[in-house]
DRENDO-1510 file (C-alpha; in Angstrom, 1 decimal, always signed):
<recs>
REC; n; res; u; v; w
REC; 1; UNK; +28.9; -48.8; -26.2 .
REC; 2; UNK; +32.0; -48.4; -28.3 .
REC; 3; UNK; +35.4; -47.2; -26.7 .
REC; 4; UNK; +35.0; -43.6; -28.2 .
REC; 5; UNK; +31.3; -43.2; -26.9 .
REC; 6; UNK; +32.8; -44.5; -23.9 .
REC; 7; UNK; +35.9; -42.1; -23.4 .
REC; 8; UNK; +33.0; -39.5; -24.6 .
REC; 9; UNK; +30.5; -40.1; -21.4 .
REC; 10; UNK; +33.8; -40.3; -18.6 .
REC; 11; UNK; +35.2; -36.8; -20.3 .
REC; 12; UNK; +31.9; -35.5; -19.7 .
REC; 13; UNK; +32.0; -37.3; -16.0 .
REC; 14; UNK; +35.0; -35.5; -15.7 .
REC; 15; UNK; +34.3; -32.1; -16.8 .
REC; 16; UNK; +31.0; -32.4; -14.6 .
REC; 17; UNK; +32.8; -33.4; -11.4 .
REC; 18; UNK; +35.7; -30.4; -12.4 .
REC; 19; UNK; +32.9; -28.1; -12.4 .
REC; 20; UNK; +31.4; -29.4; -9.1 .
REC; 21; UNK; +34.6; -29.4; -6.8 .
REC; 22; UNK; +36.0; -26.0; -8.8 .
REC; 23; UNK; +32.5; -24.5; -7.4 .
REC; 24; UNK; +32.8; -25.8; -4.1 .
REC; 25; UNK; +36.6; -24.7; -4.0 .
REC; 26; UNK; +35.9; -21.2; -5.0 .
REC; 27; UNK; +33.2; -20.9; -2.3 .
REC; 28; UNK; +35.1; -22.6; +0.7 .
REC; 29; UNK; +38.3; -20.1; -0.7 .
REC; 30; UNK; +36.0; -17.4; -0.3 .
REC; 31; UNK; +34.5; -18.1; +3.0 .
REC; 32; UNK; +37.8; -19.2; +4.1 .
REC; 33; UNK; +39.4; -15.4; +3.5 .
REC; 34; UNK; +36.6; -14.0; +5.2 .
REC; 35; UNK; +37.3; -15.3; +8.2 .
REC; 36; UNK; +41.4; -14.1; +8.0 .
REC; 37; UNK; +40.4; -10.8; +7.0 .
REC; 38; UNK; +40.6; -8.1; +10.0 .
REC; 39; UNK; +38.0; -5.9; +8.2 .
REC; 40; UNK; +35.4; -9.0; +8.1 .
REC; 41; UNK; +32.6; -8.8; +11.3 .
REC; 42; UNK; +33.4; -12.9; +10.8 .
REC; 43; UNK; +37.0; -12.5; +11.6 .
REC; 44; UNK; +38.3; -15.1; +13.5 .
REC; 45; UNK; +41.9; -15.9; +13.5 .
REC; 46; UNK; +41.3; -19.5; +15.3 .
REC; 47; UNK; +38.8; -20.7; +12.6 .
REC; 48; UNK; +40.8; -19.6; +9.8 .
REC; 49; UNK; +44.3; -21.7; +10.5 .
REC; 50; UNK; +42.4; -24.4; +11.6 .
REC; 51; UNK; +40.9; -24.4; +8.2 .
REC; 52; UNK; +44.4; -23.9; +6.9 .
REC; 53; UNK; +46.2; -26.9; +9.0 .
REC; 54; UNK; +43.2; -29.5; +8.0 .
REC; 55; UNK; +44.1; -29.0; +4.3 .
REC; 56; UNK; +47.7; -29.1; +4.6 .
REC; 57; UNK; +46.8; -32.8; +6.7 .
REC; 58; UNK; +44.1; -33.8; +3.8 .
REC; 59; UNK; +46.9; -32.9; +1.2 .
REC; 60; UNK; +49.6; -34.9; +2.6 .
REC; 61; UNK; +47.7; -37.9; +3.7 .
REC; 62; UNK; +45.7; -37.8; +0.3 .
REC; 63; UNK; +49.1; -37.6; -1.6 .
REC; 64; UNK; +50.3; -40.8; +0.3 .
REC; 65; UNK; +47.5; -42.9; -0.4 .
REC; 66; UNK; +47.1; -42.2; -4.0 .
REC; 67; UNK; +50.8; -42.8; -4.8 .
REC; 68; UNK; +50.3; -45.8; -2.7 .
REC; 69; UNK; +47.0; -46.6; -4.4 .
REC; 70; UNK; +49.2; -46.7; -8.2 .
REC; 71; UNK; +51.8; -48.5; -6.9 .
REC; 72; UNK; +50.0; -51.9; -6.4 .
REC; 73; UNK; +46.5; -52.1; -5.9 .
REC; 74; UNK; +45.1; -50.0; -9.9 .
REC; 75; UNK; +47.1; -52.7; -10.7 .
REC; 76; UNK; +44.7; -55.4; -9.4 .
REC; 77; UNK; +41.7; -53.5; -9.1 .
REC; 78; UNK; +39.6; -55.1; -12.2 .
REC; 79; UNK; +36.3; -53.6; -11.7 .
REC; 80; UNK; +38.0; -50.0; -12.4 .
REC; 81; UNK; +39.7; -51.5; -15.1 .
REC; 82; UNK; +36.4; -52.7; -16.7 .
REC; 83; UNK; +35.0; -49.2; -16.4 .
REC; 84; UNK; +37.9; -47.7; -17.5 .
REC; 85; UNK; +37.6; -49.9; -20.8 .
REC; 86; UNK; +41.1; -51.4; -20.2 .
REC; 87; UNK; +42.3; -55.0; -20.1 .
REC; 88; UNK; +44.0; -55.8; -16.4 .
REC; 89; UNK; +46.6; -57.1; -18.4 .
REC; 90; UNK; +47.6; -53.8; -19.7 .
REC; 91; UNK; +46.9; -52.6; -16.0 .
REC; 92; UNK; +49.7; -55.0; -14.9 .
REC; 93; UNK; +52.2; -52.7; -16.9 .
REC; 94; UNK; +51.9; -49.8; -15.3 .
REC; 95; UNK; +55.1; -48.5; -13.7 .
REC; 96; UNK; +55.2; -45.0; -12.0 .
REC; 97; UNK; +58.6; -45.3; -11.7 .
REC; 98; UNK; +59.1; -45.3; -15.1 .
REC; 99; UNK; +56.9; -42.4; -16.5 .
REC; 100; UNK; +58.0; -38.4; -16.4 .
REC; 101; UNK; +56.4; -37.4; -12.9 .
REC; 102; UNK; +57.3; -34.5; -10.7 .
REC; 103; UNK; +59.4; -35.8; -7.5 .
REC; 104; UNK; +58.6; -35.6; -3.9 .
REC; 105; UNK; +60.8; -34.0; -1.3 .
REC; 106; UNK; +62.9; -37.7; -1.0 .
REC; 107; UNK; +63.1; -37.9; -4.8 .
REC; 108; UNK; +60.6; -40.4; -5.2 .
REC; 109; UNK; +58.0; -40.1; -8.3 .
REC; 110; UNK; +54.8; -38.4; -7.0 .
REC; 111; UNK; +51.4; -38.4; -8.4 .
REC; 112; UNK; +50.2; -35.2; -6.7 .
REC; 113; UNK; +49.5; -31.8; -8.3 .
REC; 114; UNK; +49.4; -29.6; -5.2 .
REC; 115; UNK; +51.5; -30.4; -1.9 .
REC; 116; UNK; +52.6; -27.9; +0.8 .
REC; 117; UNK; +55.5; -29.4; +2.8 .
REC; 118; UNK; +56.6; -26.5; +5.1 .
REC; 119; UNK; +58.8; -27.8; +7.3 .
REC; 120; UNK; +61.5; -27.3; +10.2 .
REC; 121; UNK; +64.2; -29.0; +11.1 .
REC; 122; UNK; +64.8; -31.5; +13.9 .
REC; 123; UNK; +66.8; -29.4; +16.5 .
REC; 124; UNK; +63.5; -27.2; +16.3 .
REC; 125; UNK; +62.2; -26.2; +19.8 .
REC; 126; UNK; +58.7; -26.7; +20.4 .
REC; 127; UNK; +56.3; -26.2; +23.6 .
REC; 128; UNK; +54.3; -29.6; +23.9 .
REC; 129; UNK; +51.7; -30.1; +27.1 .
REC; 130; UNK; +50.8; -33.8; +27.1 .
REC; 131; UNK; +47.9; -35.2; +29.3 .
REC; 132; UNK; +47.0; -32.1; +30.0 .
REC; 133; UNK; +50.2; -31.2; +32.1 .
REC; 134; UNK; +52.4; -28.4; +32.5 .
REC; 135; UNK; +53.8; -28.1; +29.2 .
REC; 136; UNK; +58.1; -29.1; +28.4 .
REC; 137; UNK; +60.4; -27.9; +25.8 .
REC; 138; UNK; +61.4; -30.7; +23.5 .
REC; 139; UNK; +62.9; -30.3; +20.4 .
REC; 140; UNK; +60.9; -32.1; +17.6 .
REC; 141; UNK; +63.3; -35.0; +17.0 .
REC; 142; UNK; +63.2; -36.1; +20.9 .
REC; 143; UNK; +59.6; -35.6; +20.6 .
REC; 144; UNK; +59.3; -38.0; +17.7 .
REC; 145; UNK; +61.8; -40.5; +19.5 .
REC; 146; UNK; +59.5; -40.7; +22.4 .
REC; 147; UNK; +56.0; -41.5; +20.5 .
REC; 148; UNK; +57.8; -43.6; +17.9 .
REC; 149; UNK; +58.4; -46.1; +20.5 .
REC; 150; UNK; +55.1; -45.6; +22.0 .
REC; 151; UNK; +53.4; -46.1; +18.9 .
REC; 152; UNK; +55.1; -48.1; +16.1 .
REC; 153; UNK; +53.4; -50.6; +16.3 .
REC; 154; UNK; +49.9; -49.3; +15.5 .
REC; 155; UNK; +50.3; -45.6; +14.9 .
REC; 156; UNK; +52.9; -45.6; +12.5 .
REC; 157; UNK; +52.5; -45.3; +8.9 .
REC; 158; UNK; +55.6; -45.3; +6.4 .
REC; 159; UNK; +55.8; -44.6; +2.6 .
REC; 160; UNK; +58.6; -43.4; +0.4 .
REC; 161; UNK; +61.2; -42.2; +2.9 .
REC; 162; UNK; +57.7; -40.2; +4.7 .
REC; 163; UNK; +57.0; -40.9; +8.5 .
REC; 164; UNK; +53.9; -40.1; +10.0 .
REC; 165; UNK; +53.1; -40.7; +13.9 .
REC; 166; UNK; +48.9; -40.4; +14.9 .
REC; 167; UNK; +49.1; -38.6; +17.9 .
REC; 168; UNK; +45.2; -37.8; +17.6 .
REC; 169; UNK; +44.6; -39.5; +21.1 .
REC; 170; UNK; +47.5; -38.5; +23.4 .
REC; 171; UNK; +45.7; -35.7; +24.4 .
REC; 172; UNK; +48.9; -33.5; +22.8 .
REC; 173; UNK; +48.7; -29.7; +22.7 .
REC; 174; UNK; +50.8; -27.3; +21.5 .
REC; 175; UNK; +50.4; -23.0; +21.7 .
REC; 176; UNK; +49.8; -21.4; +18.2 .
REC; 177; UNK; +50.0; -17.9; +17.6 .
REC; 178; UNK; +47.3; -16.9; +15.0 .
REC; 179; UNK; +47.8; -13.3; +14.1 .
REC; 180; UNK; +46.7; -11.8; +17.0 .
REC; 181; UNK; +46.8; -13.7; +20.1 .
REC; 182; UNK; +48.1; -17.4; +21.0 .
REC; 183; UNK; +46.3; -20.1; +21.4 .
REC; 184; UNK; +46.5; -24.3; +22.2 .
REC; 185; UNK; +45.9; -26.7; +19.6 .
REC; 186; UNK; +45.7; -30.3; +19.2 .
REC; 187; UNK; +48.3; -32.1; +17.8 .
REC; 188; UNK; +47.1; -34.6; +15.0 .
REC; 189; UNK; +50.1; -36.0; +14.0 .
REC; 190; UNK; +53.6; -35.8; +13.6 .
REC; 191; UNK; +55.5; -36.0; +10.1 .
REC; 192; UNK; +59.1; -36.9; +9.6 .
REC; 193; UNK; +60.5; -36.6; +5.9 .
REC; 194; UNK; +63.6; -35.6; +3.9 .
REC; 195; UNK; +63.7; -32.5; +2.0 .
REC; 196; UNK; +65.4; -30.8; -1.0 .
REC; 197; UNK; +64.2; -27.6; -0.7 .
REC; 198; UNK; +66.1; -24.6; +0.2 .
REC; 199; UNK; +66.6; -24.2; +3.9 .
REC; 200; UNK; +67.0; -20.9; +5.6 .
REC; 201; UNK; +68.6; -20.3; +8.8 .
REC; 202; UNK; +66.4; -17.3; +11.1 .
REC; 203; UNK; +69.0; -15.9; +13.7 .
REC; 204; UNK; +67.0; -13.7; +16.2 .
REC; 205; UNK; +68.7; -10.6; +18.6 .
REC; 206; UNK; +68.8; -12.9; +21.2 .
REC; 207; UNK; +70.6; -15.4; +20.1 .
REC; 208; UNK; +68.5; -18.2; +19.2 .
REC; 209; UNK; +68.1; -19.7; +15.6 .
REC; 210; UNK; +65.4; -21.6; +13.6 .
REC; 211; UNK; +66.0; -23.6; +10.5 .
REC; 212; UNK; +63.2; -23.8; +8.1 .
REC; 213; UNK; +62.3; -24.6; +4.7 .
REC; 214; UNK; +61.8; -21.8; +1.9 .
REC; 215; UNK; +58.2; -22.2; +1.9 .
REC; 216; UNK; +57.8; -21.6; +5.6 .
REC; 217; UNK; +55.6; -19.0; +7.0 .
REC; 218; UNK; +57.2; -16.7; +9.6 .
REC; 219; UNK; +55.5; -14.0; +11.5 .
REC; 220; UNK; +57.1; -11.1; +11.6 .
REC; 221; UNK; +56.3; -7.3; +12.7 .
REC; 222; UNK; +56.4; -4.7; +10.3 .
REC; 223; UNK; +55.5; -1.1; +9.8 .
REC; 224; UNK; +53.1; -1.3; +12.8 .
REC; 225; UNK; +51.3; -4.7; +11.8 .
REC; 226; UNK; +51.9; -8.1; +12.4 .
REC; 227; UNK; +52.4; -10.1; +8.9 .
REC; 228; UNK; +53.4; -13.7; +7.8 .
REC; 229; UNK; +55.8; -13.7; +4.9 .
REC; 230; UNK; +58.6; -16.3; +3.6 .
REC; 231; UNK; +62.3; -16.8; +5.2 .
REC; 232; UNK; +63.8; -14.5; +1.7 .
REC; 233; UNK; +60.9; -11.8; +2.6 .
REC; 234; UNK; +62.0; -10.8; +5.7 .
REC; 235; UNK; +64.0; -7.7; +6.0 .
REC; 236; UNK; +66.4; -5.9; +7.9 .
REC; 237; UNK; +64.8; -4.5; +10.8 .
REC; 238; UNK; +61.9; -6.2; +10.6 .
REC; 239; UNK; +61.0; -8.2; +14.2 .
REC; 240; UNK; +60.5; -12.0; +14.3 .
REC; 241; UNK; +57.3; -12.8; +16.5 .
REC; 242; UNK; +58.5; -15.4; +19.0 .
REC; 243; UNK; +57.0; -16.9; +22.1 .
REC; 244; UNK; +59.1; -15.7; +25.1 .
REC; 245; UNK; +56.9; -17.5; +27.7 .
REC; 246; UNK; +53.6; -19.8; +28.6 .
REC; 247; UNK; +51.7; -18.9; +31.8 .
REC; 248; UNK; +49.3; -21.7; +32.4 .
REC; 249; UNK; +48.5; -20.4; +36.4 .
REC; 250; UNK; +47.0; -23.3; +38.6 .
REC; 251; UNK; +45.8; -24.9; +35.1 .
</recs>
């Protein structure tokens, strides 16, 4: 097979596997804003950020390993190379760093298309019940302090100025308000990076203040319904959702 019937068979291998996950997208989308939709019978505000937080994870992880992956080992990896149709010499010469790629929140050249990086800062407080205890106030910085040392040596993964910390099996919860009612969920992980981005500064009535990025979601109540919108959305008058206070009983 020549190089142009070759590039001719992995277009069409390409345009069949576009087709494939572009189907599957569209149908997971669909189902996916059936179940956030208050006028669906399958409404289910749980289901539907769950569905929301395990893509955010996949995207991030996903982003870290392929950058990874193009940094070192396409270099190396031959049998690619060979179906590819180029030499591993030419392989050798490939430098991320040195081609016109869209940056990552630290300034490093990224090879994703899609990321969503929402993020607060440090000073952030957050509910956290560990082990199944009564849940503490920490704020996120002395809650990555105290797993780091727990788990640096097996748990922690670093790349490009990105931490992440597996918490998957520290039995960590925190409460999460989805729409309508709050709820506890499992904490996966937790993700320390730089950002860029424009940061917004919430100030509620009572005093207390949350620093988040521009592409943040913040509940808010408005005209009688409770809404998420961005940090420039909100507007005067409008009332920030916050959680004033966990009862957990003899739990």
């Amino acid at each position: 097979m020549s190089k142009e019937e070759r590039l001719k068979e992995l277009l069409r291998q390409r345009d069949v596997l576009d087709a494939e996950q572009a189907s599957a997208k569209l149908l997971m989308n669909a189902f996916t804003g059936v179940l956030g939709s208050q006028s669906s019978e399958l409404y289910s505000p749980a289901l539907y950020e769950a569905i929301t937080m395990q893509g955010r994870q996949m995207t991030r992880i996903a982003s870290v390993l392929i950058t990874s992956y193009f940094k070192g080992a396409f270099q190396k990896d031959e049998e690619l190379h060979k179906r590819l149709g180029i030499s591993t010499e030419r392989a050798k010469t490939l430098d991320i760093n040195t081609l016109d790629l869209p940056k990552d929140e630290s300034g490093n050249p990224s090879l994703e298309i899609y990321s969503n990086t929402d993020s607060v800062s440090g000073d952030t407080k957050v509910y956290v019940d560990e082990y199944k205890q009564r849940p503490k106030v920490y704020s996120i910085q002395d809650l990555w302090n105290k797993h780091y040392n727990i788990l640096k040596g097996h748990e922690h993964f670093e790349n490009e100025g990105k931490e992440y910390i597996f918490v998957g099996n520290m039995l960590m919860f925190t409460p999460t308000f989805n729409g309508d009612h709050v709820c506890s969920n499992q904490v996966s992980y937790l993700y320390k990076h730089k950002v860029k981005k424009e940061m917004f500064a919430i100030k509620a009535s009572d005093g207390t203040e949350v620093k988040v990025t521009s592409d943040h979601s913040v509940f808010i109540y408005r005209d009688g319904k409770v809404i998420q919108v961005s940090p420039s959305e909100i507007q005067k008058g409008d009332k920030i959702i916050k959680l004033k206070d966990i009862n957990y009983g003899n739990s």
